[in-house]
N, C-alpha and C positions, 0 to 999 in steps of 0.2 A: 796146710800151710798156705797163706793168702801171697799170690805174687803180685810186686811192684806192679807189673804191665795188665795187671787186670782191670785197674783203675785209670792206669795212662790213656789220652785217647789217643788216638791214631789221626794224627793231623797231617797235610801236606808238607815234606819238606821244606817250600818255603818259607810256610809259614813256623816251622820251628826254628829257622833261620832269624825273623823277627825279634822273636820271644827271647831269643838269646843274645842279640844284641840288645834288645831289653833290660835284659837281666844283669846286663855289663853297666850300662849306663843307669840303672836302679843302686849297683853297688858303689858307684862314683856319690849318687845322692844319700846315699847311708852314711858314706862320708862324713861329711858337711853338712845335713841337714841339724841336728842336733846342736849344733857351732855357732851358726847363724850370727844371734844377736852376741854371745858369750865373747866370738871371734872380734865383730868391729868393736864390743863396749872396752874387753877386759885385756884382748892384742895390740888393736888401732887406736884407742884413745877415743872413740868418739862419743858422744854423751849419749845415757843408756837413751834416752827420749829418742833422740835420733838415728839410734840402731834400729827399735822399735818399728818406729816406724820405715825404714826399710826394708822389715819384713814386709808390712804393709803395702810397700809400691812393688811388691813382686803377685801380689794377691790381686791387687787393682791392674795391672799388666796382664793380666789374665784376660778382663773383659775384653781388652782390645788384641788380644792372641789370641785367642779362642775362635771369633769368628772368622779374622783372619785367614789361621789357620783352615778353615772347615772350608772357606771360599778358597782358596788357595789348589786344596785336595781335589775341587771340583774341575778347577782350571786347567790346574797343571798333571793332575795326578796325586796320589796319596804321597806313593815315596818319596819323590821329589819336593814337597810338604816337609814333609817328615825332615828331608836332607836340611834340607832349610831351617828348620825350626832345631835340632841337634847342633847345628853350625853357631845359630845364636846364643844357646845354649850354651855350649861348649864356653863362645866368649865371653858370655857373661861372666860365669866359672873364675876364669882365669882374669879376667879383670880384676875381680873381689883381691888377688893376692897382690894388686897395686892402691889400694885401696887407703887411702890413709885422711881423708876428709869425710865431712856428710854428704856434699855434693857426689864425691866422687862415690861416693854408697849410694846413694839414690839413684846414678845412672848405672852402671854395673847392676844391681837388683833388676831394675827398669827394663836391662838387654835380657839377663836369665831368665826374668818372669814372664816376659815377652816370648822369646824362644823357646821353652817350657811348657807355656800355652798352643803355642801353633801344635809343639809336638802331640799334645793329647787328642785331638779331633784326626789328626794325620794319620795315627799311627791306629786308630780307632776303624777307623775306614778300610785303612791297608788290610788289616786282620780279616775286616768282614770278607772282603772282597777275595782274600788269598783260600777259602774253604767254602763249601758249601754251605747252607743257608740251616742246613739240621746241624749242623759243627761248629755254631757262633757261640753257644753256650760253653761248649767245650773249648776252644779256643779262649774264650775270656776268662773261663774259672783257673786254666792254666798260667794265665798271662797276672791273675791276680796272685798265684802260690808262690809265682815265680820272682814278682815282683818284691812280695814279703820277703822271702830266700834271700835277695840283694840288696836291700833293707837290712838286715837282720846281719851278714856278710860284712856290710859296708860300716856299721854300728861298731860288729865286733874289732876289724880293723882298725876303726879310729881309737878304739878305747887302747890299742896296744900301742899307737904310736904319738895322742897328742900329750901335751904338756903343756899347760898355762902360762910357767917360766922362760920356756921357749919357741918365742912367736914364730918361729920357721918351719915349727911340724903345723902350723896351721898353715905353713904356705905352702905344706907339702899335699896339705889334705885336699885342697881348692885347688892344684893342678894337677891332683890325680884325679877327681869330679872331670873336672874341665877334660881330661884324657879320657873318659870314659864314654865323654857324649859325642868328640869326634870318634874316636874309634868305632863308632855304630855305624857313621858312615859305608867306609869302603867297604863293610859287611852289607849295607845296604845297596850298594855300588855295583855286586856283585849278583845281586838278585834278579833270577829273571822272570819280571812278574807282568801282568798285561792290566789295560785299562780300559776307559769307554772307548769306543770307534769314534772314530772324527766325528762321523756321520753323527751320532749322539750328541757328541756334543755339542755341533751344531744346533741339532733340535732343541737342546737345553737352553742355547742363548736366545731361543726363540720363542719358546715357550716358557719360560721360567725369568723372567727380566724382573731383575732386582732380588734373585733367588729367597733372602730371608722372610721378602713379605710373603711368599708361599708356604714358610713353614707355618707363619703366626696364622695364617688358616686350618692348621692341619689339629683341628680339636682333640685327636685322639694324642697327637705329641705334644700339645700344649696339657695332658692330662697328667701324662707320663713325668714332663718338665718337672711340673707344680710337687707333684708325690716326689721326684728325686732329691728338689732339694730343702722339703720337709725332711725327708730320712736323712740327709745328708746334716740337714738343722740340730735334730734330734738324736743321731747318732754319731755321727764318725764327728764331727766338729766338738760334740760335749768329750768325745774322748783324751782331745787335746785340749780344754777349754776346763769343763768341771771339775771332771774328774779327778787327774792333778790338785786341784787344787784342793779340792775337799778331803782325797786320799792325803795327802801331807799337812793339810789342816786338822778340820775335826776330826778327823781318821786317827790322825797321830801317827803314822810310817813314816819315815828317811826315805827320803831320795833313792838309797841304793836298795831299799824294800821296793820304791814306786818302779824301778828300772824291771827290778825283777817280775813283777807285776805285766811290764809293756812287752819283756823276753815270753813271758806264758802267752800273752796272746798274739805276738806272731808267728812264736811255735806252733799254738793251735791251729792257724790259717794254713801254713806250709802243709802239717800234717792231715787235715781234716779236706784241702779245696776240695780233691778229687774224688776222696771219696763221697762226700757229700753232692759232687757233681752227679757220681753214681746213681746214687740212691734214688737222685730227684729225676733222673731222666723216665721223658714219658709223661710227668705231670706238667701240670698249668708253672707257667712262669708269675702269676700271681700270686697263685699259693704259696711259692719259694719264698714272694718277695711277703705275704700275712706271717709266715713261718718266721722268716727274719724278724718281722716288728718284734712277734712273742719271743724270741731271745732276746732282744732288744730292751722290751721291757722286763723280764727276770734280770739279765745284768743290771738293771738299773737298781731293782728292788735290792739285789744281794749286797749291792754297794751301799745304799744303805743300812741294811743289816751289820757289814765291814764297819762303819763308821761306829756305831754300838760296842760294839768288839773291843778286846786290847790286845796290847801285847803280840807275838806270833801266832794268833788266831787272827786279827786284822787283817796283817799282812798275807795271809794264806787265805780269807774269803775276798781280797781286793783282788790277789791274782784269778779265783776261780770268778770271779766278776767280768774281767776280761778275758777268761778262757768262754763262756758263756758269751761276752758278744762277740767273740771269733766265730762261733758257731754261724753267729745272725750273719756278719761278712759273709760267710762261705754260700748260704742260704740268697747272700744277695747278686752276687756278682754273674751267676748265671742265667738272671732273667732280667735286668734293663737295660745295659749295655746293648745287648745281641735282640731285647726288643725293640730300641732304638733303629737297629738296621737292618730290621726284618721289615720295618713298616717305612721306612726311608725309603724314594724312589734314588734307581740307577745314580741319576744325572745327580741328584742333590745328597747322595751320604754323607759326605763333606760338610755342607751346609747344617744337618741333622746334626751330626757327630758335634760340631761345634756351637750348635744352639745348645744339644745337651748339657756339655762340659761344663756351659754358664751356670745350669741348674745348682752342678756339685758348688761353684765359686761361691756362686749365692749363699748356698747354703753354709759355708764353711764361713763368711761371713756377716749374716746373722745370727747363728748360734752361739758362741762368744760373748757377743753385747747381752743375749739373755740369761744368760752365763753370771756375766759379770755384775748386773744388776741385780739378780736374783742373792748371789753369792754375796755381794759386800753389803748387801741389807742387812744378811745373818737370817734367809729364808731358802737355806739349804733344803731340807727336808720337803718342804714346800714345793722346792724346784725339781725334785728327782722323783715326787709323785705324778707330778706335772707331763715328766717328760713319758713316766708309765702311763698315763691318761691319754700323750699325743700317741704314743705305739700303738697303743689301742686304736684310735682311729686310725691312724696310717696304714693299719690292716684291714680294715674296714674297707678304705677309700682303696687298696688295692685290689681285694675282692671285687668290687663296684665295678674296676676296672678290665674286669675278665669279659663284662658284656660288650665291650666299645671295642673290641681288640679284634682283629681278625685270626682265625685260631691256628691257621700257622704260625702266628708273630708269637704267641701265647704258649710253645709248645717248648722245653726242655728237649734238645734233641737226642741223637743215637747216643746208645752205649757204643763203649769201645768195639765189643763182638759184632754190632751192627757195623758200625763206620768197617770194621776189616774184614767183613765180607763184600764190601762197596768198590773196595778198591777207591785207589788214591784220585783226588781230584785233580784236573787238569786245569792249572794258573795261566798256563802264557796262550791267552789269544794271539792270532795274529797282528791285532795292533801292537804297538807297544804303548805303554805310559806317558812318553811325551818327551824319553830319553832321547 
């Protein structure tokens, strides 16, 4: 009999601490996410165009959070980052339930998208920084199962309480969002976690002036960048972009086939992160991340094959399509995140963490536009050979990337059995953060 804790890793309390206010504030965005545009078009009256695009000004909010954020982390501290970007959040949230114009959508989006973005480079840092440097991998594979979980949580929730006839469970759903991003807070409040020494960061305003132009030197993360958000391009962005549409287009599936479809593969992630975490510990973080493209491109190819299909065989090779790129997910999340802040110095994770984030925006997008060009030609087929032909290289170009890397940064770390023979790491220097 296989036990649970075989696969669990053995992280710092703090840092479980994180992950769990995490996973609060993941189930507030499971919420709402799905609502979005449905909520202002079909609750607030405003024109779909204009809903639209307020998703849009939460995606472009990014650019300007993001680095924010990452300079922020370096300033002040991660959590403090974090507080900050949770707060915004929070507001934006609960804005959207006063919402009843375009303007007033576009600023509300503008605050969440904004405060949203800070939190990803913050909260990216904070983890690094709360475990050792072999337990980044493991720390993030869990931070991404976890995240599915409250996703997944957040989804089911809504589907029992909204109603289209009744614009008040949607005001209910955006101030329980909004409740979930403050409630991280005083979880966070309560952490007692350490940061640079003064002395540090002194030397950083001294040596590092103007922090970003240091990153755009740093060739081996301007590598990393370019491959994230290709993969980003070509996977997670067609997820919500092609696929959808082709699965309910030439596919011929319902909506409540496609849903079933999006439940397979974030069951696969919850169930599959850790083990697959497992398995890879020990190997190159490259190969995790060629290993990914190759699921990457079979889901792509099986979706196709789906499309061929009728009837309850469509529907049942479109879910195994996205059980298939769960795989590639799980394959990814333990080696670029955690190589990101293997090869980050001290003074600039912050900086790093929030150049990176740009990569996923980008990539999320550009992928869409080639999406949507390809798709309203009626050169589907075309496009989802396309995207097996970029996997291919993107595995390639990862490989390539195993010579540039330093071979710490490159390394999957401890198993469980290793990290609990190590005994637990010690977070609180005697600085503190900046509390």
């Amino acid at each position: 009999m296989i036990r649970v804790g075989t696969f669990v890793p053995r992280l710092p309390r703090a840092a479980w601490v994180v992950l769990g206010g995490d996973t609060l504030s993941a189930i507030g965005s499971g919420l709402t996410l799905p609502f979005f545009v449905v909520y202002l078009h079909r609750v607030r009256g405003i024109d779909l165009e204009a809903a639209a695009l307020a998703l849009v000004v939460i995606a472009v909010a990014g650019f300007a959070g993001n680095p924010t954020g990452g300079s922020l982390a370096d300033r002040f501290g991660p959590r403090n980052s974090l507080i900050f970007g949770l707060f915004l959040a929070g507001l934006g949230a609960g804005a959207l339930t006063f919402v009843h114009t375009a303007w007033q959508a576009f600023a509300a989006a503008a605050v969440l998208g904004f405060g949203s973005a800070v939190v990803w480079p913050a909260q990216d840092s904070l983890l690094a920084m709360l475990v050792r440097p072999e337990q980044r991998s493991s720390v993030f594979s869990v931070r991404h199962a976890t995240l599915n979980a409250g996703f997944g949580i957040g989804a089911l929730i809504a589907a029992v309480i909204v109603d289209l006839q009744s614009p008040d469970t949607f005001v209910v759903l955006y101030w329980a969002d909004a409740a979930t991003f403050l409630a991280f807070i005083p979880i966070l409040l309560t952490l007692k976690v350490g940061g640079r020494p003064t002395q540090l960061a002194a030397e950083a305003a001294v040596e590092s002036p103007g922090g970003y132009r240091t990153i755009l030197t740093d060739w081996v993360f301007l590598r990393i960048w370019v491959l994230t958000a290709v993969l980003v391009a070509i996977g997670f962005s067609q997820l919500h972009a092609s696929f959808p549409v082709f699965a309910t287009g030439e596919g011929g599936i319902s909506a409540k086939a496609l849903s079933v479809a999006f439940a397979a593969n974030t069951f696969t992630v919850v169930a599959a992160q850790l083990v697959v975490l497992r398995l890879m510990s020990g190997h190159r973080r490259t190969t995790s991340v060629a290993l990914a493209c190759g699921f990457w491109a079979l889901a792509w190819a099986v979706t196709l094959l789906a499309g061929m299909a009728g009837g309850q065989l469509a529907v049942a090779t479109f879910a195994a399509a996205l059980v298939v790129f769960a795989i590639g997910e799980t394959l990814l999340t333990p080696a670029l995140t955690p190589m990101v802040n293997d090869i980050a110095p001290e003074r600039l994770r912050g900086r790093y963490n929030g150049a990176y984030t740009l990569g996923w925006i980008t990539g999320f997008m550009v992928g869409p536009v080639f999406a949507g060009v390809a798709l309203g030609a009626g050169r589907s087929t075309t496009f989802f050979v396309a995207l097996i032909g970029a996997c291919g290289l993107a595995a390639v170009a990862a490989l390539r990337l195993s010579a540039r890397l330093p071979s710490a940064a490159n390394m999957i770390g401890e198993s469980e059995s290793e990290s609990a023979s190590q005994g637990p790491v010690n977070v609180t220097p005697p600085t503190g953060d900046g509390v």
